[in-house]
SEZARO-232040 format. One line per field, with one value per residue (C-alpha): residue in three letters; residue number from 1; chain; y, x, z. Coordinates in nm, 4 decimals. Layout:
<tikes>
residu	(Ala	...)
num	(NUM	...)
chaine	(A	...)
v	(Y	...)
u	(X	...)
w	(Z	...)
</tikes>
This chain:
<tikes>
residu	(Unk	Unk	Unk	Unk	Unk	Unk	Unk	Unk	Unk	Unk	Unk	Unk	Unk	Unk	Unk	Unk	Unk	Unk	Unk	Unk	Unk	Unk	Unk	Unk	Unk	Unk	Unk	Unk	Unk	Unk	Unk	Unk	Unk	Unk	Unk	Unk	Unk	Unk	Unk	Unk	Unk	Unk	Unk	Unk	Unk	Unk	Unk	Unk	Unk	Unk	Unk	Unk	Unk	Unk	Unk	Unk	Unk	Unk	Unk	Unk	Unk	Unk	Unk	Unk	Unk	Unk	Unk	Unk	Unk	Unk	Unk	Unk	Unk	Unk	Unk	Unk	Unk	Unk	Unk	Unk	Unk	Unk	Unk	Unk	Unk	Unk	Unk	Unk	Unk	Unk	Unk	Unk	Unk	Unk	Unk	Unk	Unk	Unk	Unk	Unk	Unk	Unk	Unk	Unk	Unk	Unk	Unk	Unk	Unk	Unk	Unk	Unk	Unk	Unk	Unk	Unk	Unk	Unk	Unk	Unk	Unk	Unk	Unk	Unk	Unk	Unk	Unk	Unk	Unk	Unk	Unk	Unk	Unk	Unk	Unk	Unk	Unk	Unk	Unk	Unk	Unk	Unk	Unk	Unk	Unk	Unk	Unk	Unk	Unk	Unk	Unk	Unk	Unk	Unk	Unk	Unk	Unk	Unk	Unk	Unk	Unk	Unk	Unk	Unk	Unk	Unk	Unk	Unk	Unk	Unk	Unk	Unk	Unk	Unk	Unk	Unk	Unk	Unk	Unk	Unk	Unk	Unk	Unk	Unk	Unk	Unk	Unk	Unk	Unk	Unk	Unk	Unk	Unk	Unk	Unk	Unk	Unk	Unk	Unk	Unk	Unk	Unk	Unk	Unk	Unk	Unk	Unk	Unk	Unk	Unk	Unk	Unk	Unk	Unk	Unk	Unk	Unk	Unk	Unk	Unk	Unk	Unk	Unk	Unk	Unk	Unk	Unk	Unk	Unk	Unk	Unk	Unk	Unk	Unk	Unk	Unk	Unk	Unk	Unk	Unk	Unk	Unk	Unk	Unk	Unk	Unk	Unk	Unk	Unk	Unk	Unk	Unk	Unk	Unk	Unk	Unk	Unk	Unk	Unk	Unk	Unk	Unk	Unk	Unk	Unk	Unk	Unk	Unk	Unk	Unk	Unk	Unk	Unk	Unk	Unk	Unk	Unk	Unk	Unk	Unk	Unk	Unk	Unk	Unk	Unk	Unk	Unk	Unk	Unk	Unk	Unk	Unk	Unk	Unk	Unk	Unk	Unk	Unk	Unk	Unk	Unk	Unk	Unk	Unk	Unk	Unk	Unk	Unk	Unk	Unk	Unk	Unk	Unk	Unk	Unk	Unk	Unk	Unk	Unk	Unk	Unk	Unk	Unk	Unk	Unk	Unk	Unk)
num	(1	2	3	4	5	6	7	8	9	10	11	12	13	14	15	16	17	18	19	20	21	22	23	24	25	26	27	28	29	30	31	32	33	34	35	36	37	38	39	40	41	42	43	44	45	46	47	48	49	50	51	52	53	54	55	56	57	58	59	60	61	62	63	64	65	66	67	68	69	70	71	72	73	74	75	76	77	78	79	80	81	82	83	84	85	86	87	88	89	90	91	92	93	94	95	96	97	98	99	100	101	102	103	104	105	106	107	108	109	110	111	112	113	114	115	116	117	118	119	120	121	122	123	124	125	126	127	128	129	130	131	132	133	134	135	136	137	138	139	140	141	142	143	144	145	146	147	148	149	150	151	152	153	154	155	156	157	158	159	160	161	162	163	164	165	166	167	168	169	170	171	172	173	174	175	176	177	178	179	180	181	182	183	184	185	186	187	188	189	190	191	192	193	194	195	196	197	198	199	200	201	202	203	204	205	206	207	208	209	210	211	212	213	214	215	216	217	218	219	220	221	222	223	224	225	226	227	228	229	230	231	232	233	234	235	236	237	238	239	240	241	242	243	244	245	246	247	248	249	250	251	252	253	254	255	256	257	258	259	260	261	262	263	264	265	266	267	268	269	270	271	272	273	274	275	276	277	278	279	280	281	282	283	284	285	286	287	288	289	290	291	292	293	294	295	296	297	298	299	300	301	302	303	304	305	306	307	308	309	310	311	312	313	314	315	316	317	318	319	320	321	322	323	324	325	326	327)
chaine	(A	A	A	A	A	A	A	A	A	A	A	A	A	A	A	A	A	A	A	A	A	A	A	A	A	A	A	A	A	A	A	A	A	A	A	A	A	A	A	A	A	A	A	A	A	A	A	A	A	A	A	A	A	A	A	A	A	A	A	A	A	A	A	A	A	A	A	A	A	A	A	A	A	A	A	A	A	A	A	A	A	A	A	A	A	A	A	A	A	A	A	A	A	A	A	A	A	A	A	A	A	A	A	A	A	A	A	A	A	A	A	A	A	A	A	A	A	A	A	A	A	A	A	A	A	A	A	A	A	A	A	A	A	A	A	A	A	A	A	A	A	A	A	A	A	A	A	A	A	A	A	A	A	A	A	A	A	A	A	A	A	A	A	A	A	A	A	A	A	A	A	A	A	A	A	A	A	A	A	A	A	A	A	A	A	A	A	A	A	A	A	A	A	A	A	A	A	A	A	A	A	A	A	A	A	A	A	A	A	A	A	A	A	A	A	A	A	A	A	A	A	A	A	A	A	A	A	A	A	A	A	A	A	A	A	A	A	A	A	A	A	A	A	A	A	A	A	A	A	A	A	A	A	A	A	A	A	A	A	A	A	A	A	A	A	A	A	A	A	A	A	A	A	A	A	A	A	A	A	A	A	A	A	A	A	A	A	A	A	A	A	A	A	A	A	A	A	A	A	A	A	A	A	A	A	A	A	A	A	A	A	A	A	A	A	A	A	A	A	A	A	A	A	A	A	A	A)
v	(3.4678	3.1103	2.9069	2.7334	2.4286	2.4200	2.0974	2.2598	2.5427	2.3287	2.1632	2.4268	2.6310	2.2478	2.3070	1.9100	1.7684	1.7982	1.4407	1.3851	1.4325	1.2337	1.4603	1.2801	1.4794	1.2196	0.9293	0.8333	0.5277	0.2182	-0.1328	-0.4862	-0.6224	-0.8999	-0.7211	-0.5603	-0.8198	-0.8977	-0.9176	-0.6154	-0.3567	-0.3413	0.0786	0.0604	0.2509	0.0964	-0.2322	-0.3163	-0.6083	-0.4878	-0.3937	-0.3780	-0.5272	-0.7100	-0.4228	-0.2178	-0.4424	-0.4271	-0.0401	-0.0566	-0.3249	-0.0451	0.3053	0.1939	0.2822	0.6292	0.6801	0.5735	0.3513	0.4511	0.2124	0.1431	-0.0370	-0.4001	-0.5244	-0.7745	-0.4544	-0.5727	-0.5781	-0.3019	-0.3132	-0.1298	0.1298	0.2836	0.1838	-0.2270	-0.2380	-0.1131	-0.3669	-0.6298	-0.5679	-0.5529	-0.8650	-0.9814	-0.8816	-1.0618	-1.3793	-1.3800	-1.2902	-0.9302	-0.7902	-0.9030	-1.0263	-0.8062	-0.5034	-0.1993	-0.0171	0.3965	0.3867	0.6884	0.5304	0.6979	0.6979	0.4699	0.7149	0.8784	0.5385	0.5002	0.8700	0.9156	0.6142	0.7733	1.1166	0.9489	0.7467	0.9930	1.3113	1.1722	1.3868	1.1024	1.1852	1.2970	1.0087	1.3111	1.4133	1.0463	1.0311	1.3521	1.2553	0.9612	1.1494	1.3816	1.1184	0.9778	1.3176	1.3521	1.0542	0.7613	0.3888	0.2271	0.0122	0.1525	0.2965	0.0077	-0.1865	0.1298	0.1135	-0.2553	-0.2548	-0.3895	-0.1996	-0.2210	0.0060	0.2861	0.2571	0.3185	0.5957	0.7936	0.7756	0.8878	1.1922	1.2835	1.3285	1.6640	1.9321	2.0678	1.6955	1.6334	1.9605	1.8437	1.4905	1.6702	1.8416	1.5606	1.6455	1.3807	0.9720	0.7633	0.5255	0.7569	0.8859	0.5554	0.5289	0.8457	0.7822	0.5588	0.8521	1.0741	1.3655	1.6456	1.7678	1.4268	1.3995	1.6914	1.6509	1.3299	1.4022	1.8283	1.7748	1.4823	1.5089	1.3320	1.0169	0.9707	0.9676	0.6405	0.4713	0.2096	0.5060	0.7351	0.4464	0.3608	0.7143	0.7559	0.4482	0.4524	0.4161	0.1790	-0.2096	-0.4281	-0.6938	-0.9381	-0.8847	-1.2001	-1.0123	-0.9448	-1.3189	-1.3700	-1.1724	-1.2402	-0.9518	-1.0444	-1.0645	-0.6931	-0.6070	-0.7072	-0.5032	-0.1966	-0.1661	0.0891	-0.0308	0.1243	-0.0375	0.0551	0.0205	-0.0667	-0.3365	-0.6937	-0.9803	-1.0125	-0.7051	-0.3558	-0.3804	-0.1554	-0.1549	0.2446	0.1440	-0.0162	0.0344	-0.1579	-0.4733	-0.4445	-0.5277	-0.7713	-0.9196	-0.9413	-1.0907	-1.3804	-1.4224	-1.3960	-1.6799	-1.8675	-1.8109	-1.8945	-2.2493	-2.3023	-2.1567	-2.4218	-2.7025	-2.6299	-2.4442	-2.1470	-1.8172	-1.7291	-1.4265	-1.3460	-1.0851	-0.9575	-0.8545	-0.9403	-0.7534	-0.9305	-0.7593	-0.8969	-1.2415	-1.2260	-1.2381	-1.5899	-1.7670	-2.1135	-2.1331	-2.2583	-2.6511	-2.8184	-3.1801	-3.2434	-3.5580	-3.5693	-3.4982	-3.7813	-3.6547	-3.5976	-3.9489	-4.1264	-3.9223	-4.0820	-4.3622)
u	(0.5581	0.4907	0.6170	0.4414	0.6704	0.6980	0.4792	0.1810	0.2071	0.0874	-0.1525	-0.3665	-0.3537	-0.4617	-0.7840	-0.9516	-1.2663	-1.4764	-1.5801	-1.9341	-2.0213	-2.2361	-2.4523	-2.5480	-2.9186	-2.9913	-2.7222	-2.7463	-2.9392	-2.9603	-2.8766	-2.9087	-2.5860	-2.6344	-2.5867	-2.2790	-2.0203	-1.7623	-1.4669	-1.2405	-1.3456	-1.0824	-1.1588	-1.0752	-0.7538	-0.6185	-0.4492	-0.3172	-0.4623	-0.7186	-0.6487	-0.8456	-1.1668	-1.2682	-1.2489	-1.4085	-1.6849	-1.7284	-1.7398	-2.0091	-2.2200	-2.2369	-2.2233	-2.3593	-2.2186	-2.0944	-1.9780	-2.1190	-1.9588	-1.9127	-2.0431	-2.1055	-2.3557	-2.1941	-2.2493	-2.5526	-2.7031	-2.8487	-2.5191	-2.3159	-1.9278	-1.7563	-1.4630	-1.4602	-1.5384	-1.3943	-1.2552	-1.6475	-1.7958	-1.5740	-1.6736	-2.0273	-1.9721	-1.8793	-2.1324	-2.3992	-2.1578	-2.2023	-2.5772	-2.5429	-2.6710	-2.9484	-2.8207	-3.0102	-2.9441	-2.9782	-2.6171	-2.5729	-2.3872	-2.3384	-2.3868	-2.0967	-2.0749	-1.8518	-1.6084	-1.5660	-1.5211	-1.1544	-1.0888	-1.3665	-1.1845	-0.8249	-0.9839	-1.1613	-0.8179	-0.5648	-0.7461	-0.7671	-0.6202	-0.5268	-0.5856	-0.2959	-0.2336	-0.1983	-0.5533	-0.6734	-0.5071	-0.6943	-1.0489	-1.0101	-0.9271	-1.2350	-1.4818	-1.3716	-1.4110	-1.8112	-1.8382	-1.7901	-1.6613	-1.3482	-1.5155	-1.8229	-1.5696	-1.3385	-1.6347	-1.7248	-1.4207	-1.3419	-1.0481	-0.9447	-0.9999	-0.6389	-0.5986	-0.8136	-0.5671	-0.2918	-0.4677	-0.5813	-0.2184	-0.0383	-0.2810	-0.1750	0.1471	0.2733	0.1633	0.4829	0.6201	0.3325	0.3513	0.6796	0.5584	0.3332	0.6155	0.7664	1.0358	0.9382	0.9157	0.6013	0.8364	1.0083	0.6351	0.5543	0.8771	0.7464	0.4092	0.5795	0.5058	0.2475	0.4428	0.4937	0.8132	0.9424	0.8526	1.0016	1.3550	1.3752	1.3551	1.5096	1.8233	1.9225	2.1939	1.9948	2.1693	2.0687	1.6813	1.6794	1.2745	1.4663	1.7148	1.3955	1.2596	1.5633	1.6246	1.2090	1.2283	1.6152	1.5386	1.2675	1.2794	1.2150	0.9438	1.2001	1.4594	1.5584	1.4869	1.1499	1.1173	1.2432	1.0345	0.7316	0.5402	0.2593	0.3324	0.4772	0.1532	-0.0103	0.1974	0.1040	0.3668	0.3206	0.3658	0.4158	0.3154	0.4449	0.1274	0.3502	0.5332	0.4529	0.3541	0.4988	0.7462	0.7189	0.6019	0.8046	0.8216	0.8347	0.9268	1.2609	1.2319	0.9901	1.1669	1.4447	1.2692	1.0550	1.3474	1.5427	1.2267	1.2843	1.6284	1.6124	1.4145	1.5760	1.9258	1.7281	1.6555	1.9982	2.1343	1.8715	2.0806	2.3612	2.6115	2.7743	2.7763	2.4984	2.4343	2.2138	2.2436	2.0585	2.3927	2.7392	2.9856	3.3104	3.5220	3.2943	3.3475	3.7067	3.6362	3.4642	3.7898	3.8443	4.1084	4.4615	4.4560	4.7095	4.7454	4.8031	4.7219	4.3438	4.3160	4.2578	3.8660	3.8309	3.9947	3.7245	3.4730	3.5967	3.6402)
w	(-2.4278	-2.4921	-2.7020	-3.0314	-3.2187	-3.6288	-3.6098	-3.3314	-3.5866	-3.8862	-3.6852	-3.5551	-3.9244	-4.0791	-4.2165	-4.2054	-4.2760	-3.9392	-3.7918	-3.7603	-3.4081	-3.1693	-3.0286	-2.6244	-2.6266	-2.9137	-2.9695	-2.5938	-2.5882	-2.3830	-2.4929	-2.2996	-2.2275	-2.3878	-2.7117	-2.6456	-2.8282	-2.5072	-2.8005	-2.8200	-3.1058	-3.3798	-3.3683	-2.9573	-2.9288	-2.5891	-2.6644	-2.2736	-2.0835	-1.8657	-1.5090	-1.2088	-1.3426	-1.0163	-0.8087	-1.0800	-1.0920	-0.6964	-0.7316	-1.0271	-0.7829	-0.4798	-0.6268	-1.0218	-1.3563	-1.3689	-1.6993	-1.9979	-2.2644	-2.6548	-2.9176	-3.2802	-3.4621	-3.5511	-3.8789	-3.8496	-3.7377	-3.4485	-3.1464	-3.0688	-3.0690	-2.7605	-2.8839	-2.5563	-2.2387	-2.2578	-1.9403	-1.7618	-2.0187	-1.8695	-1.5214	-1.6227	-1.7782	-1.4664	-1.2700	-1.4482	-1.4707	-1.0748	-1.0651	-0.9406	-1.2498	-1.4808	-1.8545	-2.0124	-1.7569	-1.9810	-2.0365	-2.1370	-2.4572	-2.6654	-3.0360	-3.2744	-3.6383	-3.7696	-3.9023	-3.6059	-3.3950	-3.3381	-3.2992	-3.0188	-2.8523	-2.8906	-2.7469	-2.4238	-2.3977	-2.4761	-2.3184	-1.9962	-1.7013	-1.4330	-1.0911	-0.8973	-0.6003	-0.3609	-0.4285	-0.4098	-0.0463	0.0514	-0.1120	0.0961	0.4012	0.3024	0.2826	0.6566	0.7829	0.6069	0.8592	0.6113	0.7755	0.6280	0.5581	0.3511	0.1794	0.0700	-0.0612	-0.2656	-0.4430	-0.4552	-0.2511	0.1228	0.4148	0.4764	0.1116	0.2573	0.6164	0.3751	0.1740	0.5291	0.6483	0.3370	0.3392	0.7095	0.6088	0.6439	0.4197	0.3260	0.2043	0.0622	-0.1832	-0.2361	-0.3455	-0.5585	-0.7150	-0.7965	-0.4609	-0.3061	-0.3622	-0.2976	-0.1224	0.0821	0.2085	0.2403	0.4852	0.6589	0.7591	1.0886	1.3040	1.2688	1.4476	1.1130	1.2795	1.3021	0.9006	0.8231	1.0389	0.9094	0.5083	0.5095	0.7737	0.5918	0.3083	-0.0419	-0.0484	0.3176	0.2280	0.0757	0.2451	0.4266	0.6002	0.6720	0.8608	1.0185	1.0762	1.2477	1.4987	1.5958	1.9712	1.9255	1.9599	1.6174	1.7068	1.5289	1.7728	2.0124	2.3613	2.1869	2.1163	2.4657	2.6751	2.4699	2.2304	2.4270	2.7637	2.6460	2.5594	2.8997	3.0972	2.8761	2.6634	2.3444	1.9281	1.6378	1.3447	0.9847	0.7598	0.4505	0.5844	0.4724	0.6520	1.0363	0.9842	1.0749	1.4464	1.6890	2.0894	2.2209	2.5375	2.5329	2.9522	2.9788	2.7656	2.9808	3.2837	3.1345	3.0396	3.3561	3.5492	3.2871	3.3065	3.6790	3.7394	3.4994	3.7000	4.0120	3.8615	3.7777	4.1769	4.2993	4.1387	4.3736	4.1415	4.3618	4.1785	3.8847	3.7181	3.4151	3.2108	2.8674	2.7134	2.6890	2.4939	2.3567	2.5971	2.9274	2.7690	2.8138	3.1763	3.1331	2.9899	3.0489	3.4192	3.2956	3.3750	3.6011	3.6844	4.0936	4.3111	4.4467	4.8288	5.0732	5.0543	4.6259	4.6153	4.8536	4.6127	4.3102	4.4178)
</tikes>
């Protein structure tokens, strides 16, 4: 049985005054844009600074003007004031600014009586289902799979190609984390964290056999490339990511990560050796320079240090031979 409150009650059996409705067979019409006053309308119910408006106005440039905006007749009777649709105006706005659109390029508008004005804006504002970021990912993934470049598809939407990377790896996530992220189960940060390997059973290990306070995005990741090298570390810096890279050594790179960070080596092996080349002919330098015992190694723990102490000093006469030397 579902439930109806006292106050849902009253409103459904409230018998009002029906608004005067804009019928789109006959109130769609199409007005130059330089008639459409670029001020905010007093009757437009969304108040927020507007968002997004460049790479609105890149998507409006490639794939045109989807959705029509709602106006009113201003009152010297011959502009129109926007009530919904500011944020498209803006955009197209901008467009003509830059040249991409004629001033007078002719804009759907569905004219609205008065009256009605700042209730149609609350309805197209407030009646709005916003599309779930899940089914974003997977339209994205859709449209690669129809054959689509990244990069057709970034400049569709206004955004970098680097956006549509992230987008295409958050929907091959698995499918059973990503119902949970639907479900609210899940984090966009800790899917974020999870999309470092592509391998579902890694995914899945990582986030289920972990206790909840242990599936923080940072521990995921942590958790994901344990036996893999960070491209920050100093024997990375020592042997050289690139000279890595020449002898075929395999990355991972974490899409999310900022700037230089979030680059992994997979084969720790092959760092190892790299490394000892180095150091070896480094120590081969310093044998040719006459000193009697060298070795170099990567690592030294405290307790192998202890072996390196300074000898216990002890004062004695030179020999006939050290004294001719100093001498």
């Amino acid at each position: 049985m579902n439930a109806v409150t006292q106050t849902e009650t009253r409103a459904i059996e409230t018998t009002a005054a029906p608004l005067e409705v804009a019928d789109p067979t006959k109130n769609l019409i199409l007005v130059p844009l330089s008639q459409l006053l670029p001020r905010r309308s007093k009757r437009n119910a969304r108040k927020t600074p507007r968002l997004s408006v460049p790479e609105l106005a890149a998507s409006i440039a490639r794939i045109g003007l989807l959705q029509n905006l709602v106006v009113i007749l201003a009152a010297d009777g011959e502009q129109y004031e926007v009530v919904a649709g500011d944020r498209r105006l803006t955009a197209l706005k901008l467009l003509a600014k830059k040249k991409r659109i004629a001033a007078d390029f002719e804009v759907p508008c569905l004219l609205v009586p008065d009256a009605s004005a700042r209730t149609v804006s609350l309805a197209e504002n407030l009646l709005r289902e916003q599309m779930h970021p899940a089914d974003q990912f997977e339209a994205f993934a859709a449209l690669v799979e129809e054959g689509r470049p990244i990069e057709d598809i970034a400049a569709d939407f206004g955004v970098s190609p680097l956006v549509v990377q992230r987008r295409l790896k958050l929907a091959n996530v698995s499918p059973r984390l990503l119902a949970d992220y639907r479900a609210g189960a899940v984090t966009l940060e800790q899917l974020m964290a999870l999309t470092i390997t592509d391998d579902h059973a890694a995914q899945e290990a990582a986030f289920y056999c972990a206790p909840e306070w242990q599936r923080g995005a940072s521990v995921l990741r942590e958790r994901l490339t344990e036996r893999e090298i960070d491209a920050t570390h100093p024997l990375v810096r020592f042997a050289g990511l690139d000279a890595y890279t020449a002898a075929g050594g395999g990355l991972r790179r974490d899409l999310f990560a900022e700037g230089d960070a979030g680059t992994y080596l997979t084969d720790a092996v092959l760092l190892e050796t790299l490394v000892r080349g180095k150091l070896d002919a480094l120590a081969g330098d310093v044998r040719a320079e006459g000193w009697a015992w060298v070795e170099a190694v990567p690592h030294m723990s405290y307790a192998e240090r202890q072996a390196f102490q300074n000898a216990p000093r002890q004062r004695r006469e030179p020999s006939a031979r050290e004294a001719r030397r100093i001498a």
